[in-house]
Residue frames relative to the residue before (quaternion, step in Angstrom):
aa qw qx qy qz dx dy dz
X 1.0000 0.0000 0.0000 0.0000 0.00 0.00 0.00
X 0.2834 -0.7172 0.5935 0.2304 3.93 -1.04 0.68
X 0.8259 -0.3266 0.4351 0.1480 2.80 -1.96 0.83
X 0.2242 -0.6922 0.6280 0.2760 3.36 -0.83 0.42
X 0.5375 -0.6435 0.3995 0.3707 3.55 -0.80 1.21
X 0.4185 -0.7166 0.4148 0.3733 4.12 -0.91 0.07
X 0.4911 0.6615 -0.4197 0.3808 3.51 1.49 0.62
X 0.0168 -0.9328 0.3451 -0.1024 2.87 1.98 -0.91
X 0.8492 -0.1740 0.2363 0.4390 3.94 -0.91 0.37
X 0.5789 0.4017 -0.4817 0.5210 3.99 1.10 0.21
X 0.5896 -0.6746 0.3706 0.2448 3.15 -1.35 0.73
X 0.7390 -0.4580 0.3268 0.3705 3.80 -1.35 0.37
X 0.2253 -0.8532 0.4207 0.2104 3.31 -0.29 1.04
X 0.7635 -0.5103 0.1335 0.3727 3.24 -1.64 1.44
X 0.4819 -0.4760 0.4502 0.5819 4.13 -0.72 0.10
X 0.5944 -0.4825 0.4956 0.4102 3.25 -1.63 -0.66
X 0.4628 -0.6461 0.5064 0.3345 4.03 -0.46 -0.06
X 0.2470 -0.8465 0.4136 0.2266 3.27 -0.60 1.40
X 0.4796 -0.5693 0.4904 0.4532 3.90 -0.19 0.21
X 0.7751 0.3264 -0.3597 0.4041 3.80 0.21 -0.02
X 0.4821 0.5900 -0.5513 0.3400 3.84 1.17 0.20
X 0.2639 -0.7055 0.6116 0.2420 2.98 -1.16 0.70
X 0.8144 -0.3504 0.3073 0.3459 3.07 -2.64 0.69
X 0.1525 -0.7349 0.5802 0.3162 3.66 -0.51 0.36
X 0.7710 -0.3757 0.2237 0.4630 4.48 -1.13 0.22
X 0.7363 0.3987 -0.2142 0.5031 3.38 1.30 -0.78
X 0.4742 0.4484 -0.4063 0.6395 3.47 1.14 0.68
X 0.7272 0.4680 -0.3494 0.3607 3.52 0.39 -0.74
X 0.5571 0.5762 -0.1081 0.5882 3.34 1.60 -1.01
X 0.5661 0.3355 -0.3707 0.6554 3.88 0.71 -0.32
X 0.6329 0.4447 -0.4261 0.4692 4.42 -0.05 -0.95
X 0.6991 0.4197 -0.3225 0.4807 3.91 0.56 -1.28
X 0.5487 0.6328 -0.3382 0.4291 3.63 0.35 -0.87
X 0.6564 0.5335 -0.1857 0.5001 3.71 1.19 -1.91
X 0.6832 0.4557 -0.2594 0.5082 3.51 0.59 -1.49
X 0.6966 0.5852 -0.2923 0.2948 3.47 0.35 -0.87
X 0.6068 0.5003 -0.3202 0.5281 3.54 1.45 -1.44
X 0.7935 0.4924 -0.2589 0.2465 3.42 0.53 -1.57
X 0.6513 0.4749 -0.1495 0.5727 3.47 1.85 -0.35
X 0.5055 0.7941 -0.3264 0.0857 2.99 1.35 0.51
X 0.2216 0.9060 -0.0923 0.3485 2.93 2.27 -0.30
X 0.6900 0.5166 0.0869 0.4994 2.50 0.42 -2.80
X 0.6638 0.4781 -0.2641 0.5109 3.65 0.55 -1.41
X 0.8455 0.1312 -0.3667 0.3653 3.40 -0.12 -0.78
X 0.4157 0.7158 -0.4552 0.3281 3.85 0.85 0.34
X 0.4699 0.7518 -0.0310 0.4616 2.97 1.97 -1.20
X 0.7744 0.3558 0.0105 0.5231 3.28 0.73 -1.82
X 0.6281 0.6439 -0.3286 0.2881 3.59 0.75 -1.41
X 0.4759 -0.7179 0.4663 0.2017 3.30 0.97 -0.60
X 0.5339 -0.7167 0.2164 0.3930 3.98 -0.73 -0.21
X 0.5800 -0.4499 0.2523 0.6305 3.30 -0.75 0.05
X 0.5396 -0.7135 0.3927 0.2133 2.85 -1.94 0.36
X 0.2643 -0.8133 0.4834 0.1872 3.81 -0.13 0.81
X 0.0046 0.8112 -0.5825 0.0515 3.68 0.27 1.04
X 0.6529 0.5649 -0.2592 0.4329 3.92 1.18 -1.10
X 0.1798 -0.7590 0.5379 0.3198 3.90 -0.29 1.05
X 0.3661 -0.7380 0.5476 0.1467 3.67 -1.51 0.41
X 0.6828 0.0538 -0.6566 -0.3159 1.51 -2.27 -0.69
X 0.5154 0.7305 -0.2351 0.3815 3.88 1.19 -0.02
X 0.3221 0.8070 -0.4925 0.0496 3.70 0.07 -0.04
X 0.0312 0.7156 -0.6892 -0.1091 3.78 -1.55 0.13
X 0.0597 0.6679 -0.7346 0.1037 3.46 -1.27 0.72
X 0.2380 -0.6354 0.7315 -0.0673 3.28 -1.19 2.06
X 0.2708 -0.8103 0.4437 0.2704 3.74 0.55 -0.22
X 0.4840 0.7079 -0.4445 0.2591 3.42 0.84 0.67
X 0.2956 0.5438 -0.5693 0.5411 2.94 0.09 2.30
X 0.4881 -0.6895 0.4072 0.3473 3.58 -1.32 0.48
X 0.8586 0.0384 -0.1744 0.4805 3.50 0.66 -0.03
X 0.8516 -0.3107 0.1950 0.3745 3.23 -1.39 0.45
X 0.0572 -0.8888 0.4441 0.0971 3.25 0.41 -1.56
X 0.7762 -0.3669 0.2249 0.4608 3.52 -0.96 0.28
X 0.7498 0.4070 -0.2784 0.4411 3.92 -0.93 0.52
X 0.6524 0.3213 -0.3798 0.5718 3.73 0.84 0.09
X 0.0165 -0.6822 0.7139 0.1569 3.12 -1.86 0.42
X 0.0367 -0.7296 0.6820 0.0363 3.55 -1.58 0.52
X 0.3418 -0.7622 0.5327 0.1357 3.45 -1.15 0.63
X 0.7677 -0.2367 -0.0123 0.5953 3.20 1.45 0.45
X 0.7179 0.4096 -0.4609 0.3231 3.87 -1.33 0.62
X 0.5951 -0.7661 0.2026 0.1335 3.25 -0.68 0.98
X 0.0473 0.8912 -0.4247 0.1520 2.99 1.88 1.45
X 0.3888 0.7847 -0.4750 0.0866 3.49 -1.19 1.31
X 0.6851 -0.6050 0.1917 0.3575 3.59 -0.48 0.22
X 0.1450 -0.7575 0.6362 0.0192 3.62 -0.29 1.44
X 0.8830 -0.1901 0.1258 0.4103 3.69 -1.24 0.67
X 0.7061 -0.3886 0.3177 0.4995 3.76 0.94 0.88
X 0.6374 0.1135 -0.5066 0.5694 3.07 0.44 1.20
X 0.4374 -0.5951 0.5533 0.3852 3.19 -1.94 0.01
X 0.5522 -0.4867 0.6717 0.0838 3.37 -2.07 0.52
X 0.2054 0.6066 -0.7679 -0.0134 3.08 -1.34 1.60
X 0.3464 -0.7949 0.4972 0.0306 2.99 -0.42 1.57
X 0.5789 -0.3535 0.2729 0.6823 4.23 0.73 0.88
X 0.0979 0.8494 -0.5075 -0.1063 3.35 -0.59 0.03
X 0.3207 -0.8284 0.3815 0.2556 3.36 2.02 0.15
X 0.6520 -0.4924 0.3369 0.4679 3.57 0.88 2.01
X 0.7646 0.2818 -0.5324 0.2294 3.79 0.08 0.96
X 0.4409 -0.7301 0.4983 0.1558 3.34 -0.60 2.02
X 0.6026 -0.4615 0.6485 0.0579 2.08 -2.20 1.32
X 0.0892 0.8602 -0.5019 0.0128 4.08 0.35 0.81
X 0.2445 -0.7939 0.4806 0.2809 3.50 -0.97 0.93
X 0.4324 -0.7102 0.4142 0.3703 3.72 -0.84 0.91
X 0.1402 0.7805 -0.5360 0.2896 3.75 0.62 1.08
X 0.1063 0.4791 -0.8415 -0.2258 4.14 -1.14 -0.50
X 0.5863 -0.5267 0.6141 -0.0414 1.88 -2.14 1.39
X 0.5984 -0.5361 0.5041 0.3167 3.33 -1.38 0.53
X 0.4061 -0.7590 0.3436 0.3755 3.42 -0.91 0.25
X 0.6716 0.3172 -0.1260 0.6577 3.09 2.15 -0.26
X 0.1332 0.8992 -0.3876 0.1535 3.26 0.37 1.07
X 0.2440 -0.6623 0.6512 0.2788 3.78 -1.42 -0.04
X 0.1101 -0.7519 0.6488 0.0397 3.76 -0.89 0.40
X 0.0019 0.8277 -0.5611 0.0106 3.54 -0.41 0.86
X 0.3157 0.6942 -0.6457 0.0383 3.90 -1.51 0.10
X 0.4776 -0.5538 0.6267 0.2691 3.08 -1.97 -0.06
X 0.0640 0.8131 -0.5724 0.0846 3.36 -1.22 1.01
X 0.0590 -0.7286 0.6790 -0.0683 3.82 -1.27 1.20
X 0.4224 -0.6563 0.6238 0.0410 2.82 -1.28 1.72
X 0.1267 0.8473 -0.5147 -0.0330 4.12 -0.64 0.68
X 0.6000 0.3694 -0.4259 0.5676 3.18 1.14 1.28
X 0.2247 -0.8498 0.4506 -0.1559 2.43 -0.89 1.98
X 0.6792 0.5256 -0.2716 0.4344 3.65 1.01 0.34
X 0.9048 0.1667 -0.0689 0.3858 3.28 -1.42 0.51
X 0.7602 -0.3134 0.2790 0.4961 4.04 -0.28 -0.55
X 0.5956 0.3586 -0.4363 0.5713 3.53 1.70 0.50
X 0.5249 0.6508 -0.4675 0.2871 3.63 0.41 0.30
X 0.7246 0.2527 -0.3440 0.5410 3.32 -0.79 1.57
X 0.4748 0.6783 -0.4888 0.2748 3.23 -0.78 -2.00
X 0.2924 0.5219 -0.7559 0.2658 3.98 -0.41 1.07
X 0.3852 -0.7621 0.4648 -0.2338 2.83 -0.97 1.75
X 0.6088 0.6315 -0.4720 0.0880 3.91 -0.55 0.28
X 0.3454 -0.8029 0.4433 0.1988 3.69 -1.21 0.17
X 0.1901 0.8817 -0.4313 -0.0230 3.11 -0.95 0.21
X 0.6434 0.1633 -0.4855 0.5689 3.72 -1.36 1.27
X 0.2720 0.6688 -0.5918 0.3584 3.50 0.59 1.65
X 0.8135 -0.3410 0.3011 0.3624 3.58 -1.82 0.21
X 0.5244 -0.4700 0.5840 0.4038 3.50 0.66 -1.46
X 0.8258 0.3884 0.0347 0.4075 3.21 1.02 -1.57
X 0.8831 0.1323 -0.0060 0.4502 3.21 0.68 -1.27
X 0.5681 -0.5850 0.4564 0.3561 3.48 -0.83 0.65
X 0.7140 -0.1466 -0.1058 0.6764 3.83 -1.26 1.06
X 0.3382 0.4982 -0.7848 0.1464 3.28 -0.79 1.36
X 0.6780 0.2636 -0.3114 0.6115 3.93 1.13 0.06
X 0.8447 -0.2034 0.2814 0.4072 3.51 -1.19 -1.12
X 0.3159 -0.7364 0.5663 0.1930 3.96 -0.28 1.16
X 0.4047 0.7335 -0.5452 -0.0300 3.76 -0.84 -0.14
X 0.1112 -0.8472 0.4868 -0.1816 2.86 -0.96 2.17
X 0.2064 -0.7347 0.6108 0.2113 3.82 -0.20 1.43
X 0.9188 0.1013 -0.1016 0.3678 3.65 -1.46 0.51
X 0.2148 0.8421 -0.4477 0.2106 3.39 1.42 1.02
X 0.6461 0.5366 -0.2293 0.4920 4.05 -0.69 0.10
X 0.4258 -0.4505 0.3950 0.6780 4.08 0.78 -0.49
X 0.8016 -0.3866 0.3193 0.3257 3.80 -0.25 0.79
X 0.6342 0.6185 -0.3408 0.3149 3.21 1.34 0.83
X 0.6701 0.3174 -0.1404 0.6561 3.53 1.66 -0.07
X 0.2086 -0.7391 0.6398 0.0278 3.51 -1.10 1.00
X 0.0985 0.9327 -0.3461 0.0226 3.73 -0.27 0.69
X 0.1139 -0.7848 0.5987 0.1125 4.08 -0.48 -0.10
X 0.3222 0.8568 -0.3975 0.0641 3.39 0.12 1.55
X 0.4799 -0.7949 0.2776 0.2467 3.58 -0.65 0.46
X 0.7845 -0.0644 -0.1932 0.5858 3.31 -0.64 1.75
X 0.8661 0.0576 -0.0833 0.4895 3.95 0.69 -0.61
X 0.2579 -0.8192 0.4729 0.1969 3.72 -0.07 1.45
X 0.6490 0.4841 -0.3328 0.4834 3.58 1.07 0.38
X 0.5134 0.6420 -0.2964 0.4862 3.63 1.62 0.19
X 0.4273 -0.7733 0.3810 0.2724 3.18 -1.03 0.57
X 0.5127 0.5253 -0.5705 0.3684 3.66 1.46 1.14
X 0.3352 0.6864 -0.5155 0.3881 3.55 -0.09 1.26
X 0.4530 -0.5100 0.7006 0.2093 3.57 -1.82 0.86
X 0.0434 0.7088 -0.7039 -0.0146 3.72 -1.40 0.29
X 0.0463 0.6983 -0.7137 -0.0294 3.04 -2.12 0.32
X 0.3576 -0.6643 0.6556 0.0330 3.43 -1.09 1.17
X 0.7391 0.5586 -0.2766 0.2551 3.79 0.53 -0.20
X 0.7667 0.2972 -0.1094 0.5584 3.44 1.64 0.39
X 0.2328 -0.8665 0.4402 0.0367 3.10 -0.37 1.47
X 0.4064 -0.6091 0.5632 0.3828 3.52 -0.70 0.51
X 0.2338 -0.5573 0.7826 0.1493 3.85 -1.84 1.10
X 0.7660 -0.3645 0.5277 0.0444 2.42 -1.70 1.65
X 0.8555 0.1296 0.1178 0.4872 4.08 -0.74 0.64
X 0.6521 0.5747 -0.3489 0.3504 3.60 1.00 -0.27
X 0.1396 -0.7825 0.5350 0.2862 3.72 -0.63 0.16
X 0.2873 -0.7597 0.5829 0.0240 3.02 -0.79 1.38
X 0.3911 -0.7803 0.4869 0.0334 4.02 -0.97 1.03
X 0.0989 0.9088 -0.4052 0.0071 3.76 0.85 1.32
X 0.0907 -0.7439 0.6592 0.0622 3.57 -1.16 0.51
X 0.0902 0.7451 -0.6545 0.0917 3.31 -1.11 0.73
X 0.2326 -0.8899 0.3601 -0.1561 2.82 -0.97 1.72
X 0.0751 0.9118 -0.3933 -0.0907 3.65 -0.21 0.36
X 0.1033 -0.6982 0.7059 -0.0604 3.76 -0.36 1.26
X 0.9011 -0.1279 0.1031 0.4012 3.51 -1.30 0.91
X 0.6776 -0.3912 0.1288 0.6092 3.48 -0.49 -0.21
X 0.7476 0.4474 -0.4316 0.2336 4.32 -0.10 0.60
X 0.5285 -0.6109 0.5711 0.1460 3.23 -1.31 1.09
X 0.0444 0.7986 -0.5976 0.0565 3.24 -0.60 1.31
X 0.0215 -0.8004 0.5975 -0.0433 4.01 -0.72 1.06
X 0.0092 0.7193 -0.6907 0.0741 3.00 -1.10 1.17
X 0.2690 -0.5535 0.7801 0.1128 3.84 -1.71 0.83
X 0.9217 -0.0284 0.0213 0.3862 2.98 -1.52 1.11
X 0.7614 -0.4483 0.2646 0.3865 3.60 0.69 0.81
X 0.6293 0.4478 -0.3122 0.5531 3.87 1.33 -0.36
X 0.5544 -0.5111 0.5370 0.3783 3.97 -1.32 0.60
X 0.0240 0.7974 -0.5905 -0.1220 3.34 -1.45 0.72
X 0.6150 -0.0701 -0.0180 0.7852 3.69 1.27 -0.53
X 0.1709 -0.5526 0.8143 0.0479 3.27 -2.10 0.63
X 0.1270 0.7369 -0.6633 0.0312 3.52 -1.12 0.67
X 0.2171 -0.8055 0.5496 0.0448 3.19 -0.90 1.79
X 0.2415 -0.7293 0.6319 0.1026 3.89 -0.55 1.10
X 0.3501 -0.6695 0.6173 0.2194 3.52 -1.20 0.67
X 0.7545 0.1232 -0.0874 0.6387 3.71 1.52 -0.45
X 0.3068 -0.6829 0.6610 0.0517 3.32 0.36 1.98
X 0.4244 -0.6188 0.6495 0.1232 3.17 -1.63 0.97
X 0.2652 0.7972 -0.4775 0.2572 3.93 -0.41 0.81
X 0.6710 0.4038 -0.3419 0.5195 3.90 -1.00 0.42
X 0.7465 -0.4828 0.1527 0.4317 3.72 -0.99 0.33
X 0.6574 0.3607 -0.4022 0.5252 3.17 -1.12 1.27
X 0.8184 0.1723 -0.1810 0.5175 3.76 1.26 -0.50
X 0.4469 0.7551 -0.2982 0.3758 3.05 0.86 0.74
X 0.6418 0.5663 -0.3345 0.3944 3.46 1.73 0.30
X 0.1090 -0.6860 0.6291 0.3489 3.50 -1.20 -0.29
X 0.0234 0.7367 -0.6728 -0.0635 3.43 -1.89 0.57
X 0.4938 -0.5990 0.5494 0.3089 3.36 -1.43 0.67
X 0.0240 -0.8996 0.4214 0.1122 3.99 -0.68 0.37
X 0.0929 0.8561 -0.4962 -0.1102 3.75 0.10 -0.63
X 0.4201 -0.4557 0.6954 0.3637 4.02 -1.29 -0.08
X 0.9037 -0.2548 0.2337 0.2526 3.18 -1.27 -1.52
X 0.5942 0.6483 -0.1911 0.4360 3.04 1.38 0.01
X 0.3466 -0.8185 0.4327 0.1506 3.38 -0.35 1.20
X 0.2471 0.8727 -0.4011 0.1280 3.04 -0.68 1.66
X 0.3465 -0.8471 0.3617 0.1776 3.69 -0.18 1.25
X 0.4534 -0.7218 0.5223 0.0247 3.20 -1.08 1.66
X 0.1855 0.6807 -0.7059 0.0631 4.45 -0.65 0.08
X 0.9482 0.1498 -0.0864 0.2666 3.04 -2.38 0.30
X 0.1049 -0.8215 0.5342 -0.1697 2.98 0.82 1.72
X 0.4296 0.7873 -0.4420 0.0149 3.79 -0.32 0.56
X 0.0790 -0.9195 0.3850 -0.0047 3.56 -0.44 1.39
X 0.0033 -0.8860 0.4613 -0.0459 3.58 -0.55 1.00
X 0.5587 -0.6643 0.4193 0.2661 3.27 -1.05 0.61
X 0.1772 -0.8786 0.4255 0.1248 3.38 -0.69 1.18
């Protein structure tokens, strides 16, 4: 008598897959579907269009003395608002507070700013950008007094952690102080001054400018710091 074979009552196994069949629509549709999730990001960066310019120009002042923000700012996160007539950047982990303004191409930008956190690797860090996206953080020029735990002061381009940037190491930001910023632009150089004295100049050979560089925003990491008397003009 024979053996019962050991395939026995399980079913015919599957052919093999030839290397020349092709994808059938519902395979093609599952790959697109794949491409689509993983790109979905990218896509809507893509789609979204530009910032939005709601704020007429080329002039502007804001003293913030009102209870809330209100029409004309965008932010893409941190919990930037108005505390007794000034504004509040409350850590905001580098996402700016951006006004929907274009900027002049030659311009002065002025305000008043006080750092009130005063410890460890959050101490200092006053923070703003400008000829940026609208949207994203270093998408224009970064420029940060007491950045790093209060140990580097900087104006850099598109990547404050890159090596196109001006620095200093020789001025610390006081705790509680209000400090008086200007930032300037004549032809292709960045000019910053505190309180009326030069602090960094940074000459580009290809000045960022036209759409996409054309914003200002207030920014910060982790350190709580209060922003007044925004006032910007064309120079």
């Amino acid at each position: 008598m024979m053996e019962p074979s050991a395939s026995a009552g399980l079913p015919p196994p599957l052919p093999a897959a030839s290397p020349d069949r092709r994808l059938g629509w519902r395979g093609w549709v599952a790959v697109a579907a794949c491409v689509l999730a993983a790109n979905a990001a990218l896509l809507h960066l893509a789609l979204r269009g530009p910032a939005a310019a709601t704020v007429p120009g080329p002039r502007y002042q804001d003293r913030f003395d009102r209870a809330r923000l209100g029409p004309g700012w965008f932010t893409t996160g941190g919990h930037w608002r108005i505390v007794k007539g000034e504004l509040l950047s409350p850590g905001p982990k580098n996402n700016p507070l951006w006004l929907e303004l274009r900027l002049p191409r030659d311009v002065a930008i002025e305000f008043d700013a006080r750092s009130e956190t005063g410890t460890g690797d959050r101490a200092g860090d006053i923070k703003f950008e400008v000829f940026g996206d609208g949207r994203n953080h270093a998408s224009g020029y970064v420029c940060i007094f007491g950045g790093w735990g209060n140990q580097i002061s900087a104006i850099a381009r598109l990547d404050e952690h890159g090596r196109d940037r001006v620095e200093r190491s020789d001025r610390k930001v006081q705790i509680g102080r209000t400090y008086h910023m200007r930032l300037e632009r004549r032809g292709r150089t960045l000019r910053w001054l505190v309180d009326g004295a030069p602090f960094l100049s940074f000459d580009d050979a290809a000045p960022l400018e036209g759409p996409g560089h054309d914003r200002f925003g207030f920014s910060g990491w982790e350190a709580d710091v209060y922003f007044d008397d925004l006032r910007i003009a064309p120079l």
